[in-house]
C-alpha positions as CSV (number, residue, x, y, z in Angstrom):
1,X,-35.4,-16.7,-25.2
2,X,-32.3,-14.2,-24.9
3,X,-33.3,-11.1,-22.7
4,X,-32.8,-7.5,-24.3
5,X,-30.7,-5.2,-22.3
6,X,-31.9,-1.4,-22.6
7,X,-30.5,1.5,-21.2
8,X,-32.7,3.4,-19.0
9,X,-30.0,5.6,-17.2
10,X,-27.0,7.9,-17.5
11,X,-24.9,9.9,-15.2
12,X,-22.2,11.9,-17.0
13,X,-18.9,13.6,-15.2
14,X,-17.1,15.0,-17.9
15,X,-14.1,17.8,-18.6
16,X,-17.4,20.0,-20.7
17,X,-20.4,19.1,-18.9
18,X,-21.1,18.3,-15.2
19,X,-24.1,16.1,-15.8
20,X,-26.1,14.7,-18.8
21,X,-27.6,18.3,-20.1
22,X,-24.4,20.1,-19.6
23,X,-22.3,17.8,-21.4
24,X,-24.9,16.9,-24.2
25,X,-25.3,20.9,-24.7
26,X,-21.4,21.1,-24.7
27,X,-20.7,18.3,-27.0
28,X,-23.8,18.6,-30.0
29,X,-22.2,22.5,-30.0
30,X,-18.4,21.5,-30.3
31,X,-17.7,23.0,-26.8
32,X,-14.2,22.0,-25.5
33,X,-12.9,21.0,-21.8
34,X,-8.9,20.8,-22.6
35,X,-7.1,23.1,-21.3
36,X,-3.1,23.4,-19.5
37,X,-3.4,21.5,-16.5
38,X,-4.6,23.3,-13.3
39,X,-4.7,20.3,-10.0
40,X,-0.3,20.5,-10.4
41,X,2.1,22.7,-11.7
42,X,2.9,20.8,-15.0
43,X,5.8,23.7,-16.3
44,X,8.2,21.0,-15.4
45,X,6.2,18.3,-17.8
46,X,6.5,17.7,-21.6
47,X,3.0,16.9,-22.1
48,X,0.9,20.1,-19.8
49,X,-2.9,19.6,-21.3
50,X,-5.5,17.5,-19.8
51,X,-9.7,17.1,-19.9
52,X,-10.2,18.4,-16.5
53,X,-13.7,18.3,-15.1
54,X,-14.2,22.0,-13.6
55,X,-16.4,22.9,-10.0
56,X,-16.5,19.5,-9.0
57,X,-16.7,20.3,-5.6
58,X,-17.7,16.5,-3.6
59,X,-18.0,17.8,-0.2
60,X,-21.6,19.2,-2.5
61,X,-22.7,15.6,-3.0
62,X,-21.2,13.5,-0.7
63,X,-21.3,12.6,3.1
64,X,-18.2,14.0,4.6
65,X,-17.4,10.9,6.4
66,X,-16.7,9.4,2.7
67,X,-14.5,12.1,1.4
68,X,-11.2,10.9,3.4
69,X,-12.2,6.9,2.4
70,X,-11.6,7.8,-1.4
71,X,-9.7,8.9,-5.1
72,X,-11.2,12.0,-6.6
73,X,-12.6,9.0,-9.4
74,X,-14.6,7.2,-6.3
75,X,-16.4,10.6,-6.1
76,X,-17.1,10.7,-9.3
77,X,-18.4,8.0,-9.8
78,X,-20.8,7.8,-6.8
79,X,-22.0,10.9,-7.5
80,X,-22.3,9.7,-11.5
81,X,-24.0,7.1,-10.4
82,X,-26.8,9.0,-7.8
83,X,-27.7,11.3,-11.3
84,X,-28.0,7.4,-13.2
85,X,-30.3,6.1,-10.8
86,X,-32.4,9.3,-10.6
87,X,-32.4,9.3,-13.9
88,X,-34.0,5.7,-14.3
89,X,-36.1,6.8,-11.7
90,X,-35.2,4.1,-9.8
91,X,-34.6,4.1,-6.1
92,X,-32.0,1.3,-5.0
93,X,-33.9,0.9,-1.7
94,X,-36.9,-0.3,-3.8
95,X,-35.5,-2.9,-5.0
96,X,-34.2,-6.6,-3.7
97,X,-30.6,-6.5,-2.7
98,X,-29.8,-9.1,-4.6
99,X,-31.4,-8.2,-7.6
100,X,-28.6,-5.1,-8.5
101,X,-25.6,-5.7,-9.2
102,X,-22.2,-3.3,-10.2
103,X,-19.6,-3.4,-13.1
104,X,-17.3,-1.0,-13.8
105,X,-14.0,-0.7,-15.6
106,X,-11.2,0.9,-14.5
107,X,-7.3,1.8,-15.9
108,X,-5.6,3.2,-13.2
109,X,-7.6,2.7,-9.7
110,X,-7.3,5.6,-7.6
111,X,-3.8,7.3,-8.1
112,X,-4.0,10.5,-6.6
113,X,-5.3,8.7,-3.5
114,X,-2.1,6.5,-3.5
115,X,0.2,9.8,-4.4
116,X,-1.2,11.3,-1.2
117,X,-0.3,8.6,1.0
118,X,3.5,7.9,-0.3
119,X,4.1,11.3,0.1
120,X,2.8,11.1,4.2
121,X,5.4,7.6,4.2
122,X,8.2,9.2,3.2
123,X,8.4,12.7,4.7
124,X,6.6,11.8,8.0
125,X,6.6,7.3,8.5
126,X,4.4,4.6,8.0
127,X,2.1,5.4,10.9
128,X,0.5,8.5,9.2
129,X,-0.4,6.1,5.8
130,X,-4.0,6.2,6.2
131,X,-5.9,2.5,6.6
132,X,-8.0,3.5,3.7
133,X,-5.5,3.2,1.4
134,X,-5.5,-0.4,1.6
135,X,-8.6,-0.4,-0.9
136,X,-9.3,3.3,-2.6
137,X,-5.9,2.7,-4.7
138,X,-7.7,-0.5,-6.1
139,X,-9.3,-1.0,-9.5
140,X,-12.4,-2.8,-8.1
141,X,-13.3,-0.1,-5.5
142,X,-15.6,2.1,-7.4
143,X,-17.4,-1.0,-7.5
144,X,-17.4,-1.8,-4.1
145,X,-18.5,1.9,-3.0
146,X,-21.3,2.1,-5.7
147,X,-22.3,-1.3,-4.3
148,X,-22.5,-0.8,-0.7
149,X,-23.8,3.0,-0.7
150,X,-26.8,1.7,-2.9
151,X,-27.4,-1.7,-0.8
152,X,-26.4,-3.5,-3.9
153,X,-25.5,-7.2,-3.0
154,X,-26.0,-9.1,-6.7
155,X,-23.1,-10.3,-9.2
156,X,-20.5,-7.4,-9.1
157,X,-17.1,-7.1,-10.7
158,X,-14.6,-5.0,-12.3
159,X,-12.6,-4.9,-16.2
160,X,-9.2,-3.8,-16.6
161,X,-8.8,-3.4,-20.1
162,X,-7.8,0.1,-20.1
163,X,-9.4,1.8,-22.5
164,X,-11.7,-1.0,-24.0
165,X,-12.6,-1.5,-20.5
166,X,-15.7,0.8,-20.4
167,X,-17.3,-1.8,-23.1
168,X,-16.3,-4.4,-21.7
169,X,-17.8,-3.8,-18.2
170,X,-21.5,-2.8,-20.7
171,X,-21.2,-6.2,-21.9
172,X,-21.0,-8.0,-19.0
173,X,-23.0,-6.1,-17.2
174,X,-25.7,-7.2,-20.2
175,X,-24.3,-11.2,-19.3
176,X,-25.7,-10.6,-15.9
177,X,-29.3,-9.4,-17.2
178,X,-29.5,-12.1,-19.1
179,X,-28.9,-14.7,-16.6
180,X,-31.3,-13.1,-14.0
181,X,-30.5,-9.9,-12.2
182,X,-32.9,-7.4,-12.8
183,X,-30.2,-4.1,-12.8
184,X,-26.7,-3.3,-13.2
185,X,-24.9,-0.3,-12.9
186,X,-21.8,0.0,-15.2
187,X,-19.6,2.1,-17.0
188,X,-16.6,3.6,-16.3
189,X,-15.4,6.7,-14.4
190,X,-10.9,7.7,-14.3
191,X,-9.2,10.9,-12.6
192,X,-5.6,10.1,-12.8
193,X,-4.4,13.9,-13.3
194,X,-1.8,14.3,-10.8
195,X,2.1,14.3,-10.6
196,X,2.3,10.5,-10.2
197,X,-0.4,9.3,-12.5
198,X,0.9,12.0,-15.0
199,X,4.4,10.0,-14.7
200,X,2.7,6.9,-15.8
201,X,1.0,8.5,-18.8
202,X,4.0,9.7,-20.2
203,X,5.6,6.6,-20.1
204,X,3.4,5.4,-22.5
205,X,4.7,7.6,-25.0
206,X,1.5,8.5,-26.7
207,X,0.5,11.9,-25.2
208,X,0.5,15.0,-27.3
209,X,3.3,17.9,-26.3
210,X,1.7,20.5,-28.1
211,X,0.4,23.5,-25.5
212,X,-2.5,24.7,-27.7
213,X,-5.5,23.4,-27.1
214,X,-7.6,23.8,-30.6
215,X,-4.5,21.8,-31.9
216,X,-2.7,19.3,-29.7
217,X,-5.1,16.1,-30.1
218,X,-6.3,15.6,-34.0
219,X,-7.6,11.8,-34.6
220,X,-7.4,11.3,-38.2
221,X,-5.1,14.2,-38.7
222,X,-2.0,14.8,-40.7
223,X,-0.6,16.8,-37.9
224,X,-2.1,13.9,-35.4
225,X,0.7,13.7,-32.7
226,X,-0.9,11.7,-30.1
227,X,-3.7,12.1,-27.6
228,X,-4.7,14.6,-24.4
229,X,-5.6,12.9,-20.9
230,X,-8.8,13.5,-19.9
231,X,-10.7,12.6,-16.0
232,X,-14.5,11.5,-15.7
233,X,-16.7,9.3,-17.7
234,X,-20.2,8.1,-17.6
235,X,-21.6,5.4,-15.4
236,X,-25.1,4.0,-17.2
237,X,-28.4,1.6,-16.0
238,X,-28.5,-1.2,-17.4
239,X,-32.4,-3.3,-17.6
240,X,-34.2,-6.1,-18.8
241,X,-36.5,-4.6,-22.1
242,X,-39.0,-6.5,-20.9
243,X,-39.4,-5.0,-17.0
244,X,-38.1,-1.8,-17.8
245,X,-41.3,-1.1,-20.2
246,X,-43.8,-3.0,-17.6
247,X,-42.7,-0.1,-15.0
248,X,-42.8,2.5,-17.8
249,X,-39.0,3.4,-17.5
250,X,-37.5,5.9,-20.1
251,X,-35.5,3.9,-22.6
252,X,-32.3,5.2,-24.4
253,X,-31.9,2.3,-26.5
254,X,-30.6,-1.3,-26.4
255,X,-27.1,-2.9,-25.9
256,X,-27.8,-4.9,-28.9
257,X,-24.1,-6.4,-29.9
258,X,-20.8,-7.0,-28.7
259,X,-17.3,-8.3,-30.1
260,X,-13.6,-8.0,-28.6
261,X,-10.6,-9.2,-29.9
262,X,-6.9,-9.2,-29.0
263,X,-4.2,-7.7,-31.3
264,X,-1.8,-10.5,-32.4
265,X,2.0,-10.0,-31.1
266,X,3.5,-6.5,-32.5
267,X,5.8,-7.4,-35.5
268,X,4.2,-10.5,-36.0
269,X,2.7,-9.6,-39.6
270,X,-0.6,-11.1,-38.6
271,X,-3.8,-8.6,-38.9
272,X,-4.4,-6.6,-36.3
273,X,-8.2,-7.7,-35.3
274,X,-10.0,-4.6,-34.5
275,X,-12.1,-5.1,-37.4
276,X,-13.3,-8.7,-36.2
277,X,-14.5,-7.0,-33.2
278,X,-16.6,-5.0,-35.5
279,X,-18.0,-7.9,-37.0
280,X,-18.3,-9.8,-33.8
281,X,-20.4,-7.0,-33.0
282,X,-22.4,-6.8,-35.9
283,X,-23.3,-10.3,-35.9
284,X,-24.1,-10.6,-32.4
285,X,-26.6,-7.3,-33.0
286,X,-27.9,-9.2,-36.2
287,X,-27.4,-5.7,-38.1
288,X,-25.8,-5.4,-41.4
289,X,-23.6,-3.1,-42.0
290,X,-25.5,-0.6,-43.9
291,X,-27.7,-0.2,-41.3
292,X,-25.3,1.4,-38.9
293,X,-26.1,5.1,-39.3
294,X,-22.8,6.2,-36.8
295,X,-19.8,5.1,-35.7
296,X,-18.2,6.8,-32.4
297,X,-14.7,6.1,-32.9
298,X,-11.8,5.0,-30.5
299,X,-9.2,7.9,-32.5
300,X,-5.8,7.3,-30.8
301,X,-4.2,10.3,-32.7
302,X,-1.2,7.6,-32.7
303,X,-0.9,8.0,-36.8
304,X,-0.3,3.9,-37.5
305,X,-3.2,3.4,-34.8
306,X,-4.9,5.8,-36.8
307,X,-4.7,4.4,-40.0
308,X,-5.3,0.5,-37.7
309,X,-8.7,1.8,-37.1
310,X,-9.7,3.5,-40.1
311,X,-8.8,0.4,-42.1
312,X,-11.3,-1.3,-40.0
313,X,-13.9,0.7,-40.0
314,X,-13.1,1.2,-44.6
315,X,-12.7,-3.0,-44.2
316,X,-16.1,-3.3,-42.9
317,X,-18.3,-0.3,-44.3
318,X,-16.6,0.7,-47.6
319,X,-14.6,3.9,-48.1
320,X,-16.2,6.6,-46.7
321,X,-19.3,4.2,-46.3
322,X,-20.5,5.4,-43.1
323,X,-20.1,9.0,-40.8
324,X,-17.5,8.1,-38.3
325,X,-17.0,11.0,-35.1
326,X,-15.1,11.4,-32.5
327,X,-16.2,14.0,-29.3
328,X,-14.1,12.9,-27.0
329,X,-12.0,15.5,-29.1
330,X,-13.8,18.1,-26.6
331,X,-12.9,16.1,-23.3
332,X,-9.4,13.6,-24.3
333,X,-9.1,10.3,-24.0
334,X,-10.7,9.2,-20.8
335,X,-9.3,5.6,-20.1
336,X,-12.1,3.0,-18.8
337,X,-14.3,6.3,-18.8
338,X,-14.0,7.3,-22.6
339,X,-16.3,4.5,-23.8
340,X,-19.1,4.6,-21.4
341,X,-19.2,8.8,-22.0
342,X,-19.6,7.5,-25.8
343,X,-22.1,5.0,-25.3
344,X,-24.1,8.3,-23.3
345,X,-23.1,11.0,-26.7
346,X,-24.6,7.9,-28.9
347,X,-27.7,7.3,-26.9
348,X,-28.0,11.0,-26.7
349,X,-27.7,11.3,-30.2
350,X,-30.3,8.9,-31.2
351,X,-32.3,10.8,-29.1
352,X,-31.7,14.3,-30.5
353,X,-31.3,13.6,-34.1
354,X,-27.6,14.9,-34.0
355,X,-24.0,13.7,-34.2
356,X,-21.7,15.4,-32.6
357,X,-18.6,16.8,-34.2
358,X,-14.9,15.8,-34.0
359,X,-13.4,19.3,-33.2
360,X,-10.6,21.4,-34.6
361,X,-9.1,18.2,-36.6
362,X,-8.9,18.5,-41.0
363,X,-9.3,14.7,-41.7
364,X,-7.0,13.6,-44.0
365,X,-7.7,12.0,-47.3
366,X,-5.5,9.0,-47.1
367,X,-7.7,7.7,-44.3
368,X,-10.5,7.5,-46.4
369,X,-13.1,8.5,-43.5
370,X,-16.6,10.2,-43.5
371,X,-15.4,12.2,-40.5
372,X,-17.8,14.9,-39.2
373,X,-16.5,17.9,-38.1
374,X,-19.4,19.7,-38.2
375,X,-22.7,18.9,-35.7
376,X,-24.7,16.7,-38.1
377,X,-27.9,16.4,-38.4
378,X,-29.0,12.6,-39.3
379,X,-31.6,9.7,-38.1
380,X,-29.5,7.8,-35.7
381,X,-31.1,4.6,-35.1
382,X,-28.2,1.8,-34.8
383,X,-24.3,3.5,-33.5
384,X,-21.5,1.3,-33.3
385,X,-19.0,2.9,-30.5
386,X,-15.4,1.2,-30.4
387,X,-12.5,1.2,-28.0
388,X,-9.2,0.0,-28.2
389,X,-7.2,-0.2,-25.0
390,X,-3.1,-0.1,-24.5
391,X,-1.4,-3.9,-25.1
392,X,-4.0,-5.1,-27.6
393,X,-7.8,-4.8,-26.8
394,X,-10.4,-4.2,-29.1
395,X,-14.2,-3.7,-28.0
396,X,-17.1,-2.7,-30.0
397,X,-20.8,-2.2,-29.1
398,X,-23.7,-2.0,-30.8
399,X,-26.7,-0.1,-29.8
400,X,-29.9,0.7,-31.4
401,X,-33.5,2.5,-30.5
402,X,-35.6,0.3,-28.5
């Protein structure tokens, strides 16, 4: 028999709430975190507005001996994932080593870390690059930290699937469940808002150059003209149904269905396969379509994205057939952290009786999209979140109540 994976967790860092309350207060009320960019000077920059997580001071929740080891998204994360444990009221030291495991997404690794050090090899030589940054550059190293600051010795790993990722590590994480470890900790947590991982992001083409805040990222938008960089995400604990009832854990609802896909070569003609993803999805979940009561969209603000994935969503619900949101319109696009903080707004969701509202964007008409703009209140017992990363990846989860 196929083990249910529940969610009994969540520990939130995001640009408009530090922790699960603030943000959930934050996002139901259509509270935004973008702003112009405050950790550089970005005058010199076309693109100067970012989700930045305010008072995030680490030295508040962290031993000092691990504040030189590690990337501004290491800290985040561990300290994402102390709220997620305390949350499940679980205490790693509890538990069998072997019977947690980690996986985590990530899109960048730790940039500002590796910033730091070229700048100390090329104005002062080699022997002032710090050892550390042989590993807190790396993609797998919020993994690593989470794993050996919470004795966690089980299957661990890390997705690079940019902005899919943050599904993709939830899925996996449920694979592991179901083949016998008892916990995983995943999600997804980024912070790449700094000169050189600014660089990067513009030469991807897709960030927005407007300088006001209430209009530079608009999903679904006639004026949509790209998206905003955002840092944090949400790193979640992930259970057996079965145990996590028997010790009377809190349960935010189950990971009940999961597709991804892999866009066909650009200019090929072929379909782009977001929507199977969906379906995958569905399928896997055993839900029809009509009984999703939400959809948490992935809302590039790339117009032909745009119209990719409201296709998908028109394809597989009908025409305005189900709400579809977006509040990662309050904090940007998040990379391997945007999903996760999702998965956490639907789960909260289900629990309040709310959806959240896309802010500041007029949906237009051609996209034929039951956007709210407006908090929403609605039953949410099955939310269908999707992500779609840079190069071709499509994810989509399914989660219901328990």
């Amino acid at each position: 028999m196929t083990r249910s994976v529940v969610v009994t967790g969540l520990g939130v860092v995001a640009p408009n709430g530090l922790g699960t309350e603030d943000f959930w207060a934050a996002t139901r009320s259509g509270k935004s975190g973008i702003s112009r960019i405050t950790r550089f000077d970005p005058a010199e920059y076309p693109a100067r507005l970012a989700g930045e997580i305010p008072g995030f001071a680490a030295e508040e929740y962290l031993p000092s001996r691990l504040l030189p080891q590690t990337d501004r998204m290491t800290r985040l994360a561990l300290v994402a994932t102390e709220w997620a444990l305390a949350d499940a009221e679980v205490r790693p030291g509890d538990l069998p080593d072997f019977d947690m495991g980690v996986v985590t997404a990530s899109s960048s690794g730790g940039f500002e870390f590796g910033q730091g050090e070229l700048q100390a090899l090329w104005s002062k030589g080699s022997q002032y690059v710090s050892a550390y940054q042989s590993f807190a550059w790396f993609y797998a190293v919020n993994s690593g930290q989470i794993s050996i600051r919470n004795g966690m010795k089980g299957p661990s790993s890390v997705v690079v699937s940019d902005q899919a990722g943050g599904l993709d590590a939830i899925a996996q994480g449920r694979r592991q469940i179901r083949r016998g470890t008892d916990l995983i900790v995943s999600g997804g947590v980024d912070a790449s808002i700094c000169p050189w991982g600014w660089v990067a992001q513009l030469a991807g083409g897709r960030l927005s150059t407007s300088d006001e805040p209430n209009h530079a990222y608009l999903p679904f938008d006639s004026a949509a003209r790209g998206h905003v960089p955002g840092e944090g995400g949400a790193i979640v604990i992930l259970e057996d149904a079965a145990a996590a009832r028997a010790r009377g854990a809190r349960v935010y609802g189950e990971v009940a269905g999961y597709g991804s896909t892999f866009d066909p070569r650009p200019g090929s003609g072929r379909e782009p396969a977001l929507r199977k993803a969906i379906e995958i999805a569905l399928d896997d979940a055993g839900v029809r379509p009509a009984e999703v009561d939400v959809v948490f969209a992935d809302a590039a603000a790339v117009p032909e994205r745009d119209s990719v994935e409201a296709k998908a969503i028109c394809d597989v619900f009908g025409r305005r057939g189900v709400p579809v949101t977006a509040p990662k319109t309050m904090t940007g696009r998040l990379y391997s952290g945007a999903a996760p903080l999702d998965v956490a707004a639907a789960l909260l969701s289900m629990a309040g009786g709310v959806i959240p509202p896309t802010v500041n964007v007029r949906p237009a008409d051609a996209y034929g999209l039951d956007l709210v703009t407006d908090r929403r209140p609605a039953e949410v017992r099955t939310a269908l979140v999707l992500a779609c990363g840079e190069g071709g990846f499509n994810s989509a989860v399914l989660l219901t109540t328990a």
